[in-house]
N, C-alpha and C positions, 0 to 999 in steps of 0.2 A: 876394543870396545867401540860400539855405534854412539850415535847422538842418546840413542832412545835402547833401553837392551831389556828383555825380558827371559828370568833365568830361573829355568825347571817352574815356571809358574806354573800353579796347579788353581784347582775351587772345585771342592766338592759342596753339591746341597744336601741335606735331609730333611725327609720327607716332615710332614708336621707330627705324624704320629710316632714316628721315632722308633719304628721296630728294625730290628736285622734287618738288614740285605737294603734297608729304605736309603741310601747313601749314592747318590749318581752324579761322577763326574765329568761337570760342563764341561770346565778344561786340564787337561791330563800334560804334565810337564813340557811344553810348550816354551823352547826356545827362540827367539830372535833380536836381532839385531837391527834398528834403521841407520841408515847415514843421517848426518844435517843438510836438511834440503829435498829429502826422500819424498815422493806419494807411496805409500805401499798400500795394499788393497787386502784386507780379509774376506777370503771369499769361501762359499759351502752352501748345502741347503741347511734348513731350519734347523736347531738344535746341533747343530755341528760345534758350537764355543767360540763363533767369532763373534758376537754380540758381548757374552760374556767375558770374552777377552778385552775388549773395548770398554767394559766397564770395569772392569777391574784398574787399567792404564788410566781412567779418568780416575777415579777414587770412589766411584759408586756401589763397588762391590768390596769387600778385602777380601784378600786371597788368601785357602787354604793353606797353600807352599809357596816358595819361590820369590823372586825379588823383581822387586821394580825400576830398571835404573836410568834416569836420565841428566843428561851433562855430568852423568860420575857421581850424582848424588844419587842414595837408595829412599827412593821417594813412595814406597807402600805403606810407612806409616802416617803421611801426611792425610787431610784433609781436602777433600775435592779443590775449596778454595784455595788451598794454599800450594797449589801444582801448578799454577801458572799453563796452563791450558783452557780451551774452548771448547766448546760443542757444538755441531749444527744437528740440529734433530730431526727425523721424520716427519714432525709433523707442525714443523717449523716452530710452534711455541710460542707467539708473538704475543704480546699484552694487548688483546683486543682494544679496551680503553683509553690507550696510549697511539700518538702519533707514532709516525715513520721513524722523524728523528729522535722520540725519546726513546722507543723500542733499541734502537741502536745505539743511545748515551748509556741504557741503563747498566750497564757494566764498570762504564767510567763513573757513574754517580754514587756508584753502590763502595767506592773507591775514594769518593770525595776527590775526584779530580777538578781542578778549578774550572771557572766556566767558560774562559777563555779558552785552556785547550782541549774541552769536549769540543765547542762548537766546532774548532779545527777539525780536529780529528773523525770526528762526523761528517763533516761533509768528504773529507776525502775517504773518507771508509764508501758513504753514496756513492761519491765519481767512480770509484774503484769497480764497482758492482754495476755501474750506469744507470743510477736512481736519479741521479741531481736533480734536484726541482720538485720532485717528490715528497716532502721530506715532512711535511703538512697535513699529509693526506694521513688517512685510519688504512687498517691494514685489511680493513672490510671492499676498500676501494681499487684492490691490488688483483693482479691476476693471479694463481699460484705461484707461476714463476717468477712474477715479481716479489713475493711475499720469500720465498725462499733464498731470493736474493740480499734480503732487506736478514734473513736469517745470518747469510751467511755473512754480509756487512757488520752484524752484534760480533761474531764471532771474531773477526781482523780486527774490529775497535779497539779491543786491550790488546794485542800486539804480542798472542801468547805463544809459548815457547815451542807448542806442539798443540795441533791442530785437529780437533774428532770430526768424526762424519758418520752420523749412524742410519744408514740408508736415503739418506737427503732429498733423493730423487724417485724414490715409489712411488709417489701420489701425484705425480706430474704423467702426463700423456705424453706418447710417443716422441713427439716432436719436441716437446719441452726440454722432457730428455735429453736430447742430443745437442742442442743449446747449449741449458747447463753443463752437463759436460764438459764443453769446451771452455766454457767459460773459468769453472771452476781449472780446470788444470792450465790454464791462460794465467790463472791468478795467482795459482799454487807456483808454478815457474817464475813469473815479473818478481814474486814477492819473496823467492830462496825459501818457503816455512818449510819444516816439516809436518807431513799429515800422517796421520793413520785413517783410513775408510773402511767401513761395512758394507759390503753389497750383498743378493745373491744372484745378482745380473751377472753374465759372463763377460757379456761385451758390454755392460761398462767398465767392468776391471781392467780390462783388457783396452778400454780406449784412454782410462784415467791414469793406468798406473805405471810408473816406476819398476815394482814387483807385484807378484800376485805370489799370495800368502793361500793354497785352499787347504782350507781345514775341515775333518773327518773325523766324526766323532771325539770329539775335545783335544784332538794331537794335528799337528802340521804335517799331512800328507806328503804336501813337495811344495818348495819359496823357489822363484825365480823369475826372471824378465817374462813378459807377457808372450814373447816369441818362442822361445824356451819351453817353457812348460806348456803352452801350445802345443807345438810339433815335436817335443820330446819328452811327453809324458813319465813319471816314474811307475802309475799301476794304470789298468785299466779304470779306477772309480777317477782321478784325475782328467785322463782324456776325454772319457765320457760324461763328463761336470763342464770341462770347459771347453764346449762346441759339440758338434754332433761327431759320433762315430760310429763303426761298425766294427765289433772285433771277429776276429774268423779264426779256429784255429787253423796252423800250422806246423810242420815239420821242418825241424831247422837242418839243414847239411851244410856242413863247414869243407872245403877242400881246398888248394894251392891256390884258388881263384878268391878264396875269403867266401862270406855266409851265403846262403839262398833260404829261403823259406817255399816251401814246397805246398801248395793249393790244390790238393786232387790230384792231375798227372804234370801240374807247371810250378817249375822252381823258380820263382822270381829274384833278382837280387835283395837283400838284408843289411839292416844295421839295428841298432838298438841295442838294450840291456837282454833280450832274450836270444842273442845270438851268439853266446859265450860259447855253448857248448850243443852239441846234435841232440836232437828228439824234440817232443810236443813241446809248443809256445804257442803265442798267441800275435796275430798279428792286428794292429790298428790300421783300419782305413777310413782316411776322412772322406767327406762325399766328394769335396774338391782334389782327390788326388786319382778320380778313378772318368775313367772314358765307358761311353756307353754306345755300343751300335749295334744295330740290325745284325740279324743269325748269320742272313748271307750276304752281310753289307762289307765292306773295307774295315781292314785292320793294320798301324804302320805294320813296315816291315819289321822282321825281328823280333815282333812284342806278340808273345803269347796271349790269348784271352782265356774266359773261362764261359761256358754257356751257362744259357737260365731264362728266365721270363719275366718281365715288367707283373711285378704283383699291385702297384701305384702308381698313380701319374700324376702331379699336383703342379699346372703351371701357377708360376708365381712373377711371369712379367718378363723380364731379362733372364730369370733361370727359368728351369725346372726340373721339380724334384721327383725323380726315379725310385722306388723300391724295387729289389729288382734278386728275385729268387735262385739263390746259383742249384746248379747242377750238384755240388758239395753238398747241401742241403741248410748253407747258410744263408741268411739273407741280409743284404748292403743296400747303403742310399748313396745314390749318385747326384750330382749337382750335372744337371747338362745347360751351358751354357751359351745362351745364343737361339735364337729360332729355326726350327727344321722345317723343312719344305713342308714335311708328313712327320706330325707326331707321334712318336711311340702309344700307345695305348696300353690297356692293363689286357694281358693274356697275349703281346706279343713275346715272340721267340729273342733271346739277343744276344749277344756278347757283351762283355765288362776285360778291360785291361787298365793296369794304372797306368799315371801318364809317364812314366818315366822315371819317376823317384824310386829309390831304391824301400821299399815296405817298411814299416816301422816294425819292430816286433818287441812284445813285453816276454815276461817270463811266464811260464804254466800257470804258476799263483796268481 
């Protein structure tokens, strides 16, 4: 058992009118496990069940099936306040009317904590988030990022057992973004919590977490390190959720040398779950694992290409991004990185080889 365990949890809703068939489940038995000390990230697009699994773990929803368990106690029949956890919200939530520092006691006060150790714990909740001096001000007077910081300060104030995060960061601009981020998992680490977060960023999950949880239509797709399920996808709706891909089929041949996956008339080296056995699969290519040149330009030695034509050409600064029509009659995006003398354009002729790694390849399904 983890810190935090979630077992065959289920929640179905119906519709208000209550007829047949009006029954649609957000999340569909749905197991996991956190460590103490975890960040784990739920991530998917819209309506996928990581929202509603996040509220269910708080005590905002109750769950159709399944158990809620943390530190060993089964804690789905509790009451929100009585779970000893936090929330930071999207839209941060602040009590307009209220200072800095009462927005961030109000949890302690709602608690009858004396007022010597609010004041304590207040300001070091500030330090913590780098508000100090702050603490005066209305939350009218705050930037977003400040204001979200001052969220996530209410939240560390009580000192809860487990830690929510319900997309915390959508309403921040680019840059803010990337701040908080660090910030938050600077903090989540110093301070050992456990968290659960909701994104549907990829590279936030991916910058913040521990695990990435993606979840597909109310079940756990595939849970693992952010490197992992990365570059070792379970289906193609995985790899193609977190990062860009191109799938292309292929033809697996297995022989004394181990797998190849066959492109047209070039059998690349193979690994993955679809190279158990010969015949059609499907192979994943991230843009970053593929080379792109000129028809009659250089190719290393030894590495096969495949021909085709620049159908897009999108530079973006230090890369740029290739679309690029094979001869198969598949079409893949290349990451070319670096500046070239003479830019590709759209309706040149070209070659494509990966760089070396051996292909990923899924199964047919």
């Amino acid at each position: 058992m983890g810190y935090l365990d979630l077992e065959a949890l289920g929640k179905v809703f119906t519709s208000r009118d209550g007829k047949p068939g009006s029954e649609t489940a957000a999340v569909d038995d749905v197991w996991l496990s956190i460590d103490r000390g975890e960040l784990v990230t739920l991530l998917g697009p819209s309506g996928c069940g990581k929202t509603t699994t996040l509220r269910l773990v708080a005590g905002f929803e109750a769950p159709t099936s399944g158990r809620i368990v943390l530190e060993g106690e089964d804690i789905h029949p509790l009451p929100a306040h009585r779970r000893g956890m936090a929330m930071v919200f999207q839209s941060y939530a602040l009590f307009p009317h209220l200072s800095v520092f009462e927005n961030v006691a109000y949890g302690l006060r709602i608690t009858s904590r004396p007022e010597s150790e609010v004041r304590e714990r207040v300001g070091e909740a500030l330090d913590l988030v780098e508000l100090g001096g702050l603490d005066a001000r209305g939350p009218h007077q705050l930037s977003g990022g400040q204001q979200q910081r001052v969220a996530l300060a209410r939240a560390l104030v009580v000192r809860p057992r487990l830690l929510l995060f319900d997309e915390p960061l959508s309403n921040l601009d680019a840059s803010l973004r990337d701040q908080m981020r660090f910030q938050i998992r600077a903090l989540q680490r110093r301070l050992g919590i456990t968290a659960l977060y909701v994104t549907h960023d990829q590279s936030e999950a991916m910058a913040l977490s521990d695990r990435v949880v993606v979840m597909h239509r109310g079940r756990i797709a595939q849970a693992g390190t952010p490197v992992a399920v990365y570059r070792r996808p379970a289906t193609p709706f995985v790899g193609g959720f977190l990062g860009r891909a191109s799938f292309v089929p292929v033809t697996v041949e297995r022989d004394a040398s181990g797998a190849h996956a066959r492109i047209g008339g070039t059998a690349y080296p193979a690994t993955g779950p679809g190279t158990d056995a010969n015949g059609p699969a499907v192979a994943m290519l991230r843009p970053e694992d593929l080379e792109v040149g000129r028809a009659d330009g250089f190719v290393p030695e030894g590495m096969s290409a495949v021909s085709g034509a620049v159908r897009r050409a999108t530079f973006l600064g230090a890369v740029t991004d290739y679309e690029v029509a094979l001869e198969t009659g598949v079409t893949v995006t290349v990451h070319d990185v670096g500046a070239r003398d003479v830019a590709l354009v759209e309706g040149d002729p070209v070659r494509v080889w990966p760089k070396g790694r051996a292909l990923y390849v899924l199964s047919a399904e």
